[in-house]
N, C-alpha and C positions, 0 to 999 in steps of 0.2 A: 155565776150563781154560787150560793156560800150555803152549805147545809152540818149540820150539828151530828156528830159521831153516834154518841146514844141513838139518836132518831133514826141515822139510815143501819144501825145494827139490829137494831130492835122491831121498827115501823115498813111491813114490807112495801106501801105505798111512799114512804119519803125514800127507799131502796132502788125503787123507780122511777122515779122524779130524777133524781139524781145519777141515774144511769141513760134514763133519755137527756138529759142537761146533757153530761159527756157524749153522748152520739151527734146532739144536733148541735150544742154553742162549741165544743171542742176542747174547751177550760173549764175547771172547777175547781173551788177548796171547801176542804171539809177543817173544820174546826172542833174542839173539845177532842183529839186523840189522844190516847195516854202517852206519856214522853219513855217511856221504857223501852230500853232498843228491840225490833223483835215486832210491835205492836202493828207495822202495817202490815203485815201477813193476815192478822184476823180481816184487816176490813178487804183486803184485795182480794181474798177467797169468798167473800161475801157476794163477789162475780164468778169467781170459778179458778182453776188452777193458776198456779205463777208460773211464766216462761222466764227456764233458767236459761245464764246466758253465760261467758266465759267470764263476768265480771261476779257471778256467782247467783242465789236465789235474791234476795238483798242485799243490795250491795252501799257501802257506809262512804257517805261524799263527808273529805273530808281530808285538811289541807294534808300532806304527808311527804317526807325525804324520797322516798323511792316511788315517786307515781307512774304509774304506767297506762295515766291519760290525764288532757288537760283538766277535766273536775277535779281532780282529786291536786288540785293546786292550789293556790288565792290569786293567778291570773283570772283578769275578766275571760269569757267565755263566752264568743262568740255567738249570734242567733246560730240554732243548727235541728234537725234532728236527730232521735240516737239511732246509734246500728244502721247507717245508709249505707256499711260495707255488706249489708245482709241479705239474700236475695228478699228475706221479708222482713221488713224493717219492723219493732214491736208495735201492736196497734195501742196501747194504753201506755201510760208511764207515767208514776206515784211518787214524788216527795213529800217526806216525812220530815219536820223542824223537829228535831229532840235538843235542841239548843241553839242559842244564835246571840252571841252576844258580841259580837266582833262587830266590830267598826265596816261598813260597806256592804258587798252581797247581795244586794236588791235583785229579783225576780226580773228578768223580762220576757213578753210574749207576743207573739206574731200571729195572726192569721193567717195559715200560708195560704188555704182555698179563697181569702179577700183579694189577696196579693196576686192570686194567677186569672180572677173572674177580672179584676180593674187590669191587669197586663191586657189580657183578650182584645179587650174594651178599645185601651188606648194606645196598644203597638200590638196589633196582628201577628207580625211578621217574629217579633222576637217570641210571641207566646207559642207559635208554631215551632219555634226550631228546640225549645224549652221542652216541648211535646216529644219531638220525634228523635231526636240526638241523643245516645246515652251517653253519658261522662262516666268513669272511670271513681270510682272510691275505695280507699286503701288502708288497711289498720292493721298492721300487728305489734307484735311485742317480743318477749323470749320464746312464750309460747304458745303463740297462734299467729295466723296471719290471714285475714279476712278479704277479698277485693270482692264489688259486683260493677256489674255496665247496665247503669240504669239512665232513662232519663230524670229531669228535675223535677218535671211536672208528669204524672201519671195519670191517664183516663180510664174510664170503665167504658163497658159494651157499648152504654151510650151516648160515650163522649164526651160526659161530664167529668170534675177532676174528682181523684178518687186518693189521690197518695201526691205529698212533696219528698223530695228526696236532697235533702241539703247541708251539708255540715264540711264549709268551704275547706276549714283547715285539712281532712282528710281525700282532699279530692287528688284522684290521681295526674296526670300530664292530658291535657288534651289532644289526641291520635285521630284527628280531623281531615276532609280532602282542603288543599290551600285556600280553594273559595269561600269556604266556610267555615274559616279560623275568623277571622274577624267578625264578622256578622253574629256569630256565636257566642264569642266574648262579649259583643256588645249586649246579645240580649241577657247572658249573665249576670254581666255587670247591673246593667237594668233592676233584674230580681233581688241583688243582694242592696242594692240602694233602696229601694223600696220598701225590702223587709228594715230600715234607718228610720220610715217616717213614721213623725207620731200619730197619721190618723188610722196605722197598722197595729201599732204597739199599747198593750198593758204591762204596765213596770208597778209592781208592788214588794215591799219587804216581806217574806214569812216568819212568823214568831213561832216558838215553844209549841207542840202542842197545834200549830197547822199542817193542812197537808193542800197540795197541788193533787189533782187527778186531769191529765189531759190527753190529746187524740195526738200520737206522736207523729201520726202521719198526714197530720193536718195542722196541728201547732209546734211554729217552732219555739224553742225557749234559751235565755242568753240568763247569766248572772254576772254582776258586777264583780270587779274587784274587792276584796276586802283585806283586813290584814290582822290575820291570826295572831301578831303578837295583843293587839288590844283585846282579847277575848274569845271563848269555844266559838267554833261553831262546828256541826253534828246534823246532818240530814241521811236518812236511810231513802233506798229509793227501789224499787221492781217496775217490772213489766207485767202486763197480761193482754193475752193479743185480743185484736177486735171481734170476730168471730165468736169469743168467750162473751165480749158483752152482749152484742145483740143477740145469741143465744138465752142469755140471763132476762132482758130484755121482753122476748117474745113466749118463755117461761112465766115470768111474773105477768104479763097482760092474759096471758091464758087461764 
């Protein structure tokens, strides 16, 4: 769903529309943002506070010599989600285009709750050990150093999926019993192919002046390569965890 910046700052019913969109499809873009660095802050507080993170409150994707992660490169970038070294991974997560005129870059998106309902479905056995097995995730830098032991797929009380937990490049070693090293890897592998098919994936470009808002613990997201020598490109990007929304949520319905 696409909704108009003026509208959800202004209109407290297009505020909630667009706040239930992100609870139940998982993807959204907002359009008409102002391009001035700085500007998703007004619309992400229009939910509730911003969760700072070690990458800072807004943090500027955007190619650079000294990266200390792969966005902040012109490598493609793998389907993932962010912060799975966390023990809670951010519930929301907002790209902002303040410029984009380089050659490549295209947006891509996953459904990871499509991806693990159709696994259930058609391999039991790998969706179950996706469940129950945590894996190992790993990040630091000069000055920090993150790990959690989670599984890939997370359930709630009732069983239903509640959290993917994915972003291969950061994953630690697998510390498995021998029987289920293999069987493991396969259903893995399984999930990371899966999140490859087109009937999973939305791929679009972001211009000037769009923004993404999605459920990061439900959507994964990948960017193409691009190549900084043909042109800026400039996206800001925060978090705000889920909690915050369906609070704003069940606020605005009241």
């Amino acid at each position: 769903p696409v909704f108009e910046y003026q509208a959800v700052m202004e209109d407290p019913e297009t505020l909630l529309d667009w706040l239930l969109a992100v609870r139940d499809i998982g993807l959204t873009q907002v359009r008409g943002v102002p391009t001035v660095p700085g500007s998703l802050s007004t619309l992400a507080q229009r939910i509730s506070f911003i969760r700072e993170s070690n990458f800072g409150v807004l943090f500027n994707v955007q190619s650079r010599a000294d990266a200390d992660s792969n966005a902040y490169t012109a490598f493609n970038l793998p389907l993932h989600t962010d912060l799975p070294t966390r023990e809670l991974q951010p519930g929301l997560q907002f790209l902002h285009c303040l410029v984009n005129d380089a050659e490549g870059g295209d947006s891509r998106f996953v459904d990871g709750f499509a991806i693990a309902q159709t696994l259930r479905q058609e391999d039991p056995n790998a969706y179950r050990l996706l469940c129950e097995i945590p894996v190992e995730f790993r990040n630091k830098d000069r000055r920090s150093d993150y790990r959690c032991r989670a599984p890939v797929i997370a359930l709630d009380a009732l069983g239903e999926v509640a959290e993917i937990r994915m972003a291969n490049f950061l994953r630690g070693p697998l510390n498995l019993a021998a029987e289920l090293m293999l069987p493991y890897y396969r259903a893995y592998r399984r999930f990371i192919e899966m999140t490859r098919e087109a009937r999973f994936q939305v791929r679009q470009r972001l211009e000037a002046g769009q923004l993404w808002c999605f459920d990061n613990r439900r959507t994964l997201h990948a960017r193409d390569a691009f190549d900084p020598a043909s042109g800026s490109r400039h996206f800001q990007g925060c978090y705000v965890d889920r909690d915050e929304l369906l609070s704003r949520i069940w606020v605005l319905q009241r």
